[in-house]
C-alpha positions in Angstrom: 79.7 132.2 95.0 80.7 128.8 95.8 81.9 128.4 99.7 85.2 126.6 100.9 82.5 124.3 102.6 81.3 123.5 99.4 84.4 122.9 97.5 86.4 121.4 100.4 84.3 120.1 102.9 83.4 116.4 103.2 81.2 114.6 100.4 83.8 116.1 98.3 86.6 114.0 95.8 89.4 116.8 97.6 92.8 115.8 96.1 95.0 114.5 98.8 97.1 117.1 100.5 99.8 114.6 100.9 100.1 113.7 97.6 102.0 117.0 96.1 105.5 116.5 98.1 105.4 113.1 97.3 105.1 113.3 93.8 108.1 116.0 93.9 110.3 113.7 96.0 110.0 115.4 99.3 108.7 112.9 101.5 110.3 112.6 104.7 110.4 108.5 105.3 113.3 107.1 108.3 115.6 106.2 105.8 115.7 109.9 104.8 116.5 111.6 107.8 120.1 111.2 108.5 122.0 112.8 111.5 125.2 114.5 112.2 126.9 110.9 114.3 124.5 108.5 113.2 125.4 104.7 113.3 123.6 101.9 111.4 122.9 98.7 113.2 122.8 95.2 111.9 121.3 91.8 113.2 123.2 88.5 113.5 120.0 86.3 112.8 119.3 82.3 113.2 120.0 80.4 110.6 118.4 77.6 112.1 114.4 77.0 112.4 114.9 75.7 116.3 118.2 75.2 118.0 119.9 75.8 121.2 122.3 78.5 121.4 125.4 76.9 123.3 128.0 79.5 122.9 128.3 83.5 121.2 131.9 84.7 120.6 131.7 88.7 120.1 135.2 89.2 120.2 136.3 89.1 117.1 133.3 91.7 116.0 133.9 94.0 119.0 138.0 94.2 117.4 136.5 95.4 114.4 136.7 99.2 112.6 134.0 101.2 113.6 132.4 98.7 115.8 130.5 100.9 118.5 128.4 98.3 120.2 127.9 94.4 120.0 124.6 93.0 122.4 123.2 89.1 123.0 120.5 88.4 124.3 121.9 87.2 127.2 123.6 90.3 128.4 120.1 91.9 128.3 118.9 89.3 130.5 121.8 90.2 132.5 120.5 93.6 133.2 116.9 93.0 134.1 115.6 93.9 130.3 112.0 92.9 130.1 110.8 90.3 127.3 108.3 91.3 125.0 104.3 90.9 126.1 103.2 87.4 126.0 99.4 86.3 125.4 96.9 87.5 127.9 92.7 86.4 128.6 93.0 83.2 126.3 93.5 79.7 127.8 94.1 76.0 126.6 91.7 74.0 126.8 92.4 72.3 130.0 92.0 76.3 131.6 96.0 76.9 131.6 97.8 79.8 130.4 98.2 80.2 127.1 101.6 78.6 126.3 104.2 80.1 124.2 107.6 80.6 124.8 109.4 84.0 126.6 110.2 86.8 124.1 113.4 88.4 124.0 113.9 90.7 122.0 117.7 89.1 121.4 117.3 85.5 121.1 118.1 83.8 124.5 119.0 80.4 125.2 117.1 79.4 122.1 116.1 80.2 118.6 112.6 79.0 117.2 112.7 80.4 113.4 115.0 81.1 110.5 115.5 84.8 111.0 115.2 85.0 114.8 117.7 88.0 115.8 120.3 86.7 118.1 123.3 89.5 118.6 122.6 93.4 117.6 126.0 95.0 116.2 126.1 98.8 116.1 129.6 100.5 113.7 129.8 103.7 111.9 128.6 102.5 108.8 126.3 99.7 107.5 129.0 98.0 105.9 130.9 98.1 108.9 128.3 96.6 111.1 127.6 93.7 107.9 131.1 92.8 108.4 131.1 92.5 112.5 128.1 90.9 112.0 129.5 88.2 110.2 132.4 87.9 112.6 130.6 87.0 115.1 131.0 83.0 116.5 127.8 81.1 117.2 127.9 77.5 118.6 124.3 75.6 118.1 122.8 72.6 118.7 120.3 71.6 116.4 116.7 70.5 117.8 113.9 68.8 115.6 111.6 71.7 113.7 107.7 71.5 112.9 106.3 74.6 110.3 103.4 72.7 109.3 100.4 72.2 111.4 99.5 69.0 110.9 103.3 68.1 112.2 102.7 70.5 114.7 99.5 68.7 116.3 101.0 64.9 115.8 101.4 63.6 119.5 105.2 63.1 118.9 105.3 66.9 117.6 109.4 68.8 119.0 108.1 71.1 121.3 108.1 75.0 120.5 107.3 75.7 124.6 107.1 74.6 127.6 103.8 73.2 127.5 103.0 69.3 126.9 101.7 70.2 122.9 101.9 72.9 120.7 98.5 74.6 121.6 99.0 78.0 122.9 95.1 78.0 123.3 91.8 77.2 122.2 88.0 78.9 122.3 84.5 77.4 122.1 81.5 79.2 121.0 77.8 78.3 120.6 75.9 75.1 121.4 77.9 72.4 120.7 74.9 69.9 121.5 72.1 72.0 120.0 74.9 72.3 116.5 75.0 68.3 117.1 71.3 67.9 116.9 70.6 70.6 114.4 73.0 68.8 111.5 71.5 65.5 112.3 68.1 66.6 111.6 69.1 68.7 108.4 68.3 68.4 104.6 71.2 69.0 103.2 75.1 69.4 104.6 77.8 70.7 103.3 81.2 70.5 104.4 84.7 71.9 103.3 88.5 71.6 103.9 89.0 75.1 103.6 92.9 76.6 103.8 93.8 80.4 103.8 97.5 80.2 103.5 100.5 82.3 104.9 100.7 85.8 103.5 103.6 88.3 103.5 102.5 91.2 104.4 104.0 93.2 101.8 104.8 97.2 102.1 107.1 99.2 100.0 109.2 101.0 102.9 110.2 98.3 105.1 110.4 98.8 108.7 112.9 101.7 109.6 113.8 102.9 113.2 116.1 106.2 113.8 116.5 106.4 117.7 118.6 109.4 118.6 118.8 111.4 122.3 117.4 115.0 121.7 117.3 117.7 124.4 118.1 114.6 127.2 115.4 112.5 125.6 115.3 109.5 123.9 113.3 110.3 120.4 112.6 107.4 118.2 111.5 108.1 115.0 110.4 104.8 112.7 107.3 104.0 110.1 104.4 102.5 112.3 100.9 102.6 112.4 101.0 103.1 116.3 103.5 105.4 117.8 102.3 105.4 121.5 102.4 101.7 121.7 105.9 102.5 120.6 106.6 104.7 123.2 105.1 102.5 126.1 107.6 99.5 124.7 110.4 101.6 124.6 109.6 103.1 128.3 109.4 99.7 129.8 111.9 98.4 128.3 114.2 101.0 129.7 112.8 102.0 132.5 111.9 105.5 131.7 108.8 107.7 132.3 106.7 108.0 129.0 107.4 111.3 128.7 111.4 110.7 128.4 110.8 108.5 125.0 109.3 110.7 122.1 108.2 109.0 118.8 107.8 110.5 115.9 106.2 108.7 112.5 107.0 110.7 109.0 105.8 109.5 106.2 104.8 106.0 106.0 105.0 103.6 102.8 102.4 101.2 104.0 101.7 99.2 106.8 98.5 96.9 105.8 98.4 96.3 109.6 102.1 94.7 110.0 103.5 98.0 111.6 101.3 97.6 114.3 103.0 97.9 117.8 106.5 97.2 118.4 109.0 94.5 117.0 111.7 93.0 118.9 113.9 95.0 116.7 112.8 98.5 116.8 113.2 97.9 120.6 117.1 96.5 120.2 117.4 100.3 118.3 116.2 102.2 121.1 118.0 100.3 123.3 121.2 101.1 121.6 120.9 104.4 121.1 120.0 105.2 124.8 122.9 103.1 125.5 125.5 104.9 123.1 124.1 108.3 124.0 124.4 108.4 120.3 122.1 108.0 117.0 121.6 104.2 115.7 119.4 103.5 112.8 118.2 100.2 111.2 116.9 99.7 108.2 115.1 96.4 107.3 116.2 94.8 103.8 113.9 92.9 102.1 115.0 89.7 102.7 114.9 90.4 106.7 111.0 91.4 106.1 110.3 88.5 104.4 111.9 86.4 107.3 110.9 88.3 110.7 108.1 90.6 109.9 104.7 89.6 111.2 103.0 87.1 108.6 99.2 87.1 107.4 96.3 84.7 107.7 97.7 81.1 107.7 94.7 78.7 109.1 93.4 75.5 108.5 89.3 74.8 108.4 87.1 72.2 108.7 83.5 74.1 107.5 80.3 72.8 107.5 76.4 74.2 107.0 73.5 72.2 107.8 70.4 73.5 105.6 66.6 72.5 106.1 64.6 71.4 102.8 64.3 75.0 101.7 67.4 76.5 102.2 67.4 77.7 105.6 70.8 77.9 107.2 70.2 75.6 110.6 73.4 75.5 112.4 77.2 76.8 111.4 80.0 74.4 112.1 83.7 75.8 112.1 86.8 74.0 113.7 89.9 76.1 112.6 93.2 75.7 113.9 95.7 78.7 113.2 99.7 78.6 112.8 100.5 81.6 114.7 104.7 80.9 114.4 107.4 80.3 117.1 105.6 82.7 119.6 102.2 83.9 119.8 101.5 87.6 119.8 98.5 89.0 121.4 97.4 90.2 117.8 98.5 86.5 116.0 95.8 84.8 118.7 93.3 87.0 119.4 92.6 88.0 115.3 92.3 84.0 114.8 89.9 83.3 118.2 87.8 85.8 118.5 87.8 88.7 115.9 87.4 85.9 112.8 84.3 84.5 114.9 83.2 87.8 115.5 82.2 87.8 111.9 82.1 84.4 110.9 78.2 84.0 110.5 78.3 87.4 108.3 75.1 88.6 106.7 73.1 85.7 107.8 71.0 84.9 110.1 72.1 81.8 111.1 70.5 80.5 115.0 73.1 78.0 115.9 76.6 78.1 116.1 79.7 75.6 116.9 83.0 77.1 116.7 86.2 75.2 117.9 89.4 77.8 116.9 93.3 76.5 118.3 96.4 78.4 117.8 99.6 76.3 117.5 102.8 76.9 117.6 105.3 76.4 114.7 108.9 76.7 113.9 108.0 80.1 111.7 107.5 83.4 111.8 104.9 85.2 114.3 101.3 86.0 112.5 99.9 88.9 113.1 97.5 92.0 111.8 97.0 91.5 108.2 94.6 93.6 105.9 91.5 92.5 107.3 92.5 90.4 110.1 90.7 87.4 110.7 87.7 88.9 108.8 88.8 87.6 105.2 89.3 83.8 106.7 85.9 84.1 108.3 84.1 85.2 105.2 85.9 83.0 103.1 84.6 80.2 104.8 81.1 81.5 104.7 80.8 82.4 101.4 83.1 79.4 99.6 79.9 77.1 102.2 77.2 79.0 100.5 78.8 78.7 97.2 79.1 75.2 97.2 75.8 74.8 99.1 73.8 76.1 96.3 75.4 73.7 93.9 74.9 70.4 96.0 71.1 71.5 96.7 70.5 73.2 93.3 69.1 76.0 95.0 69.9 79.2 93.0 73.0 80.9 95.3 71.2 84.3 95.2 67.8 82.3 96.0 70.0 80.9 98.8 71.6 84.4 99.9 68.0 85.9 99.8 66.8 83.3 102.0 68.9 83.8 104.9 69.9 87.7 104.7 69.6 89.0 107.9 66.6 91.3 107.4 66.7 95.3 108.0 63.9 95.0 110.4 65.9 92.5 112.7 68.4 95.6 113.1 69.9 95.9 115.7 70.5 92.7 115.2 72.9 90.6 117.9 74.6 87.7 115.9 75.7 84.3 117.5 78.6 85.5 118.8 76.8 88.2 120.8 78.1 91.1 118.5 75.7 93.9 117.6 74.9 95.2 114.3 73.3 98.5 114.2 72.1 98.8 110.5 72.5 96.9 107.6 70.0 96.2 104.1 72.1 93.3 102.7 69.5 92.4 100.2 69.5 95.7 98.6 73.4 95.7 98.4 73.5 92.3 96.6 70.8 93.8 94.6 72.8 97.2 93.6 75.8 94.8 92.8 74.3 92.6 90.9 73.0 95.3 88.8 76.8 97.3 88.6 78.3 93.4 87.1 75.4 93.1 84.8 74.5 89.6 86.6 72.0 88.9 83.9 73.5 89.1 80.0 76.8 86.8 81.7 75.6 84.0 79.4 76.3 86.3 76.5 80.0 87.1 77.7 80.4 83.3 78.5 79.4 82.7 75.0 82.4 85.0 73.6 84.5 84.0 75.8 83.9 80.2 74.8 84.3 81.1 71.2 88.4 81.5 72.0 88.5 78.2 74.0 88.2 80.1 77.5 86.1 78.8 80.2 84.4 82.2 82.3 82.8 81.9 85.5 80.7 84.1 87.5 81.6 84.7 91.2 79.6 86.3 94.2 80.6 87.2 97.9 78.1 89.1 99.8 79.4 89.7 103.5 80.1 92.5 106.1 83.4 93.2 108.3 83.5 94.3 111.4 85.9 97.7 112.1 87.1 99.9 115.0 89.1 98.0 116.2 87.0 97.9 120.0 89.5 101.0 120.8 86.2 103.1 120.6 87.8 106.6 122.0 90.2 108.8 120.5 91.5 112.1 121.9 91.9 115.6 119.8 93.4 118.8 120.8 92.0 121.5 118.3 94.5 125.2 118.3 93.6 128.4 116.5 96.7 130.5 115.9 97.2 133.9 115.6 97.3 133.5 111.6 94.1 132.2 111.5 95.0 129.0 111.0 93.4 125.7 112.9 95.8 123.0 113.8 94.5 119.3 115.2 96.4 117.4 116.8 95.6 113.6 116.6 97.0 110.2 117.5 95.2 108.5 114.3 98.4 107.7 111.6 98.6 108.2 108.1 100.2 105.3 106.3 99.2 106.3 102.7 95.7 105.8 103.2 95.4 109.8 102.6 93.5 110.3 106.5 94.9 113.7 106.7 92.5 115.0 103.8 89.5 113.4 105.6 90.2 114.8 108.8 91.2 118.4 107.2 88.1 118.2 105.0 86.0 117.3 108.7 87.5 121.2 110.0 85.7 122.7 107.2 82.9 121.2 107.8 82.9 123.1 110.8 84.6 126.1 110.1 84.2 126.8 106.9 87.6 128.3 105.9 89.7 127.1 102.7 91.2 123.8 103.5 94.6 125.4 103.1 94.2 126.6 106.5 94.1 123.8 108.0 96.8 121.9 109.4 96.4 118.1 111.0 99.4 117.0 112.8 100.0 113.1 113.2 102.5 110.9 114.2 104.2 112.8 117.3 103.6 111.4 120.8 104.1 115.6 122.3 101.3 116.0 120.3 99.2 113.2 120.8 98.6 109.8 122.0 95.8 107.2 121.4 95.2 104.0 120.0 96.9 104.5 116.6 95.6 103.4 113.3 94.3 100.1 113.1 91.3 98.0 112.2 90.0 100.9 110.2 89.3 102.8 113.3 91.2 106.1 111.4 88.1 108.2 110.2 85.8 106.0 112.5 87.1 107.4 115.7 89.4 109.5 114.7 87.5 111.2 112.4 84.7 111.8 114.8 86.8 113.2 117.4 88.5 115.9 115.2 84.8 116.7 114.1 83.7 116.8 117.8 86.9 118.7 118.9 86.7 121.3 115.6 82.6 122.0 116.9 83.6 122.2 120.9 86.6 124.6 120.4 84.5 126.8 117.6 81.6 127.2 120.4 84.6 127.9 123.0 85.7 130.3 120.0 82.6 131.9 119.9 82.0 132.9 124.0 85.5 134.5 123.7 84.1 136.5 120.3 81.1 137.6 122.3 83.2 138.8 125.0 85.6 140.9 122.9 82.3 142.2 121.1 80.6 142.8 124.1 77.4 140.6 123.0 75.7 137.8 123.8 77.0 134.8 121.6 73.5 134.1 120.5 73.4 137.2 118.9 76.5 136.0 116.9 76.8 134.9 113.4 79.7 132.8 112.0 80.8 132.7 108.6 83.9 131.3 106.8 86.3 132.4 109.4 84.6 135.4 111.0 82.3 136.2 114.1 79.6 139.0 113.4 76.9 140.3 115.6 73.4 140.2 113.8 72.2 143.2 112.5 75.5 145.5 112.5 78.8 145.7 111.4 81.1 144.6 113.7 83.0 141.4 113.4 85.9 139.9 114.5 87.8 137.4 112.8 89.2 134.2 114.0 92.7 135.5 114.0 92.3 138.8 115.5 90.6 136.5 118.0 93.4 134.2 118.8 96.0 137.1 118.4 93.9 138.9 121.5 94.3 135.5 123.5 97.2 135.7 126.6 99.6 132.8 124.3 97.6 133.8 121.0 95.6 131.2 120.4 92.6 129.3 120.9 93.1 125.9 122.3 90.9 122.8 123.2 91.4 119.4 124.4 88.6 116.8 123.7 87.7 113.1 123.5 85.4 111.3 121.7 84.1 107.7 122.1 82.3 105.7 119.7 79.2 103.7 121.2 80.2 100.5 119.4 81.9 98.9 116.0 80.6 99.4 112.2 79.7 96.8 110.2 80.3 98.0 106.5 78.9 95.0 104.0 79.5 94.9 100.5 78.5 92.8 97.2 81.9 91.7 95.2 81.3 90.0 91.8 84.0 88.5 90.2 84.5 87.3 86.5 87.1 85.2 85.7 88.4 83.1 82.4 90.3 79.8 82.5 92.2 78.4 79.9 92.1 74.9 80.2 95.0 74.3 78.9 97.0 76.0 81.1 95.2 76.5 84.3 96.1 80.2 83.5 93.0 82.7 85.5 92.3 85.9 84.6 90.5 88.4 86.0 88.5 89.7 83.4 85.5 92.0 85.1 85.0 93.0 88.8 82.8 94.8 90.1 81.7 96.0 93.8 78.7 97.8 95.9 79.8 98.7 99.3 77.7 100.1 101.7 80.7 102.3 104.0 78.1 104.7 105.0 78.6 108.5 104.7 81.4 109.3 102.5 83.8 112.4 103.9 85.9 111.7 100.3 84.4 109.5 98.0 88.2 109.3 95.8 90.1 108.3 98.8 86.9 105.9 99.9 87.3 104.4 96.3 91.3 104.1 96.5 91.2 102.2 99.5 88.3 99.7 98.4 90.0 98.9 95.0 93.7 98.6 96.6 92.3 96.2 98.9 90.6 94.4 96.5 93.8 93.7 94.5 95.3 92.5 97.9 92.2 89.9 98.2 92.7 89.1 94.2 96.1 88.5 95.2 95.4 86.0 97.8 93.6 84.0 96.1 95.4 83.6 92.7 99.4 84.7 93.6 100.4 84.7 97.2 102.0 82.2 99.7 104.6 82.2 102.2 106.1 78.7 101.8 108.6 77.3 104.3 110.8 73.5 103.4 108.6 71.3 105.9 112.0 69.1 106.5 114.6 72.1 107.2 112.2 75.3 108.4 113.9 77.2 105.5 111.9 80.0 104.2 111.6 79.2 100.6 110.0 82.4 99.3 112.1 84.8 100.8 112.7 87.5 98.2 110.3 89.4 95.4 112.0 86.0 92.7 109.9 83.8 95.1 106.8 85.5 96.2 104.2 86.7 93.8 103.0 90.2 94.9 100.1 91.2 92.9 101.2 94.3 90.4 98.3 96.9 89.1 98.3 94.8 85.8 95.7 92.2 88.0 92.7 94.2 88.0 90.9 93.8 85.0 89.9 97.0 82.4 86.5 96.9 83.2 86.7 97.1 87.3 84.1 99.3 88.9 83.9 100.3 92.2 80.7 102.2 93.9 79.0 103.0 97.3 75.8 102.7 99.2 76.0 106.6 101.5 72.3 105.7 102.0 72.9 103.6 105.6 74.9 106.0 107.7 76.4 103.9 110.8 74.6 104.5 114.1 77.4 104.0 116.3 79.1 107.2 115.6 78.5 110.8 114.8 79.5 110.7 111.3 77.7 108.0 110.5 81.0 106.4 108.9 81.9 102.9 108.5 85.7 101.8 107.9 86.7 101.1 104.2 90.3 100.5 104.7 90.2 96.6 104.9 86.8 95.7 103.5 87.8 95.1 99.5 90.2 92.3 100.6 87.7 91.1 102.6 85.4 90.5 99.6 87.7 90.0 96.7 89.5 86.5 97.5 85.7 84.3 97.8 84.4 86.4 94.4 87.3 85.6 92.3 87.6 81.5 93.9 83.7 81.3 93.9 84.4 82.6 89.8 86.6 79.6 89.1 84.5 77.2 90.7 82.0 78.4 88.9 84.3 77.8 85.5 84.5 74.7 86.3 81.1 73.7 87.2 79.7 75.3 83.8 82.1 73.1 82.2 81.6 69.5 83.9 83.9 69.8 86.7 81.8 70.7 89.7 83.3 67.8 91.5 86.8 69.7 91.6 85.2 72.6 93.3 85.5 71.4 97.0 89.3 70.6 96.7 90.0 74.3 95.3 92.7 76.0 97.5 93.9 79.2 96.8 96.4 80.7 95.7 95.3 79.2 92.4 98.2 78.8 90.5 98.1 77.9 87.2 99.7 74.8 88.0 97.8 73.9 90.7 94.6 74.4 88.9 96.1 72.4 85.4 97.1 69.8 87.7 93.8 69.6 89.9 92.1 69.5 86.1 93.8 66.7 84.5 94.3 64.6 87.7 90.7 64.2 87.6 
């Protein structure tokens, strides 16, 4: 007989519990819910990329059918509304503040990008509220705009802040002299201009807020990956108790990171509804995401490795400055000035580092958490060096990987940047992956593939990402009813990554009853608060404290089972749901247990901390053909080894490496935010301007496997996060796979001046320029 462990327990491809009502059409997203009262809200945004606001005229709206509420900024301001957090523990250069402007979450005084939200009008219907909207008088005065930034940094630069340029702030890491002395001394250097542009951060819901009062409390229910940060906003904002403000996340159609924390706008709901007393929902449209949602990525590089005569890395160079949009967010600055350099050195062991990183201000849209996060710009400047490296030195590039892998009997090993990896066999990853893409009979396919006029080139990106987003502890509490079923309760979100089938499948580990009795309850701040999900910290953290809490409340079970059997719980034996003292026949079941408790259950409240990050690592090899005719790239083989460490469910571990791969394939041949550099106009503000990789991109013969055999140390699970790491290693495979196209076929001069997204255009015109 096979046991529930067995057939539902973790190591096991369990199909996703979430999946069934969403393939009937019973998903409960915002825009679903819909309440007896319920108004819609609309935002009167800037038109302008930087202007002062001289007058706003409501009147006219306020007149209007069904008009319940029109707000400015202003009258917030009025009433002692606090702006929205600015940047805290990074400086300028000269030891200052960080500079960026105040906040509001209603444009005050100001406006600083096309899409800022000035006035907030409230009506019975969303076509009511549309037409206020555009009732509504506002008088501006046009200032210069900057959205590039090299404008940004010219002395004579408009002014975004207060402050005398447009740096909000500025790190330094490493040994700027010893760096110095290092590259003078070296072999061979290699440097790159290296730009990873502005990304959209695409999701198929768009943000949605429902705020509503309910029993005297204000309940906001929206799609977000962190629903206490939520609820702390809201509190402050209003000046309630965090137990007045409940939110509640249902289902959630993506959030890729950009549904982290609050947004000026899901504040303006609450706001409104408090103030109403009545139910106010918002739903974003497309065009609004594209213009106000929190970007991706956007920074410029200047890279550069100094190599002795043999290959050995000597010293890392990195000056990066980051266009972080009209106002920094803690998220924006800290991903580009310290997580991204966190990594930056990778799976090398590379003794000297200098690292210059900036954020600026521009007249766009705020950056923020973006699939990977500072990661994939790191490793893409890594990995584009060594690329390049090996072909200005002719040192093979896996000769030159092998040569400077960071060896498993350094670990732990503390990179330059002071961070700690616990385990790690890079060598035998690349090895594995190699192996999986059939490194060695390329020539033949290169052959074919020349045979039809196509040029194919062979890409490689070995690296490792950092994950847990430093919020190490998570909180649990762990019920058995009366019915005999288990309920956890966790902050940790789903956001279609399937995390409640791990964290179900983690129960029966422990107790060993059909996964159908099991119940994991997310997204409610009554029922728990934590971090959230981010920096794929879900199974991480959250997955060890629900497997920590299941253990501690099934020992707490057990005392009470030797109690009512009037034996000593060693004497017990637990099987699949049932207590039974050795060598008899009496047993008591889990639910007769809980039914016998004074509120019939068995209840348990634990935390669980983490003693550091993980550092999953990975071997990504890309095959690509170009026709040189067109510049046209195609992804014609991929295949990755990822070493995630122990696998709870190796389909949903597999879903979220190849998803983000497309995402990193995306980057690098599709994607780019583009703003007019004269006006501050978005100019790829709707799906007919922005390319958003479809399923079609990933290539018939793309496989996907994982190393279980280097279980994380940091944890007890021995996890590592999966959720961001195929972006990170997709976008330098499939660009090191063109400039390895055109290297094979005389162009290896080109390859320094590739920059992604490589566009057939760009790539035709790059081509026959030269």
């Amino acid at each position: 007989m096979v046991s529930t462990t067995t057939r539902f327990g973790s190591g096991n491809a369990v199909l996703r519990l979430e999946d069934e009502q969403l393939l009937k059409g019973a998903g409960l997203y915002t825009d679903d819910v819909k309440l007896p009262g319920q108004t819609r809200l609309y935002f009167v945004r800037s038109s302008y990329p930087h202007a002062r606001i001289l007058s706003i005229d409501t009147s006219a709206a306020q007149a209007m059918p069904g008009v319940q509420l029109v707000m400015t900024g202003q009258q917030l301001v009025e009433e002692g509304r606090p702006a929205m957090p600015g940047v805290a523990n990074f400086t300028r250069a000269d030891g200052s503040p960080a500079a960026t402007p105040v906040r509001h979450i209603l444009a005050v005084n100001r406006v600083r990008y096309v899409g800022e939200p000035i006035v907030a009008v409230v009506a019975d219907t969303e076509q009511q509220a549309r037409d206020a909207a555009e009732a509504v008088q506002i008088d501006f005065e046009e200032l210069p705009c900057v959205v590039t930034l090299t404008d940004a940094l010219k002395p004579d630069a408009p002014l975004i802040s207060d402050a005398p340029d447009n740096r909000v702030a500025e790190t330094r890491y490493g040994d700027r002299a010893a760096t110095a002395q290092a590259f003078a001394g070296a072999a061979h250097v290699v440097n790159l201009a290296i730009v990873n542009q502005r990304l959209a951060a695409f999701t198929l819901e768009p943000r949605s807020v429902l705020a509503c009062i309910e029993d005297g409390r204000l309940m906001v229910r929206m799609s977000t990956q962190m629903p206490s940060a939520v609820r702390g906003a809201v509190s402050e904002l209003l000046g309630l108790k965090p137990e007045q403000v409940r939110v509640v996340v249902g289902d959630v159609g993506g959030g890729f990171g950009m549904k982290t924390g609050p947004y000026p706008e899901d504040l303006v709901v609450a706001y409104c509804a408090h103030r109403l007393q009545k139910p106010v929902k918002w739903i974003a449209d497309r065009s609004e995401e594209f213009l106000s949602s929190a970007h991706g990525r956007d920074v410029e590089s200047q890279a550069s490795l100094a190599f002795d005569a043999t290959g050995k890395i000597l010293a890392l160079r990195i000056v990066s400055n980051a266009n972080v949009g009209a106002y920094a967010a803690m998220t924006g600055v800290a991903i580009q000035l310290l997580i991204g350099p966190w990594v930056q050195t990778s799976v090398y062991d590379i003794p000297l580092i200098d690292f210059h990183m900036t954020a600026v201000l521009t007249n766009t849209a705020s950056t923020g958490a973006y699939r990977g996060a500072g990661r994939p710009e790191a490793i893409y400047n890594i990995e584009r060096l060594m690329d390049e490296a090996a072909r200005q030195t002719g040192i093979d590039r896996l000769a030159l990987r092998r040569r400077n892998f960071v060896q498993p009997a350094q670990m732990p090993y503390k990179n330059p940047m002071g961070q700690t990896y616990d385990v790690g066999q890079f060598e035998s990853i690349m090895d594995q992956g190699l192996a999986l893409a059939q490194w060695s009979s390329f020539e033949q396919r290169a052959t074919e593939s020349a045979k039809q006029g196509l040029w194919r080139g062979l890409g490689i990106a070995t690296f490792l990402e950092w994950t847990g987003g430093n919020a190490l502890e998570e909180n649990v509490h762990v019920q058995v009813l009366a019915d005999g079923k288990i309920e956890v309760f966790t902050a940790v979100n789903a956001m279609g990554q399937g995390i409640a089938t791990s964290l179900a499948q983690l129960v029966v580990d422990v107790f060993g009853v059909p996964l159908s009795q099991v119940r994991v309850v997310m997204g409610d701040t009554d029922r728990g608060n934590g971090f959230g999900s981010a920096g794929s910290r879900s199974l991480f953290t959250g997955g060890s404290a629900v497997s920590v809490g299941a253990r501690q409340a099934l020992d707490k079970a057990q005392e009470l089972a030797a109690q009512a059997l009037e034996a000593a719980p060693q004497d017990l034996r637990y099987e699949q749901g049932s207590f039974h003292v050795a060598g008899t026949d009496l047993k008591i079941s889990l639910a007769e247990l809980a039914s016998s408790q004074p509120n019939q259950r068995i209840e348990l409240n634990s935390t669980t901390a983490a003693k550091g990050p993980t550092w999953p690592n990975g071997c990504h090899v890309c095959e690509v053909e170009l026709d040189p005719q067109t510049g046209e790239v195609q992804v014609v083989a991929y295949a990755s080894v990822n070493d995630v460490g122990r696998v709870v469910n190796p389909m949903i571990v597999r879903g979220q490496l190849d998803g983000g791969a497309v995402q990193g394939i995306g980057q690098a041949l599709l994607e780019q935010v583009a703003y007019d550099e004269e006006t501050g106009q978005l100019l790829t503000g709707s799906l007919m301007d922005y390319a958003v990789p479809h399923a079609d991109i990933m290539p018939h013969l793309f496989v996907t496997e994982m190393d279980q055999s280097i279980p994380c140390k940091n944890n007890v699970l021995g996890v590592k996060g999966v959720g961001e790491l195929g972006t990170i290693g997709a976008t330098p495979a499939v660009v090191n796979a063109v400039a390895d196209a055109l290297a094979r076929h005389g162009r290896g001069a080109l390859t320094p001046q590739l920059q992604m997204p490589l566009t057939p255009y760009r790539l035709w015109r790059l081509m026959h320029a030269a």
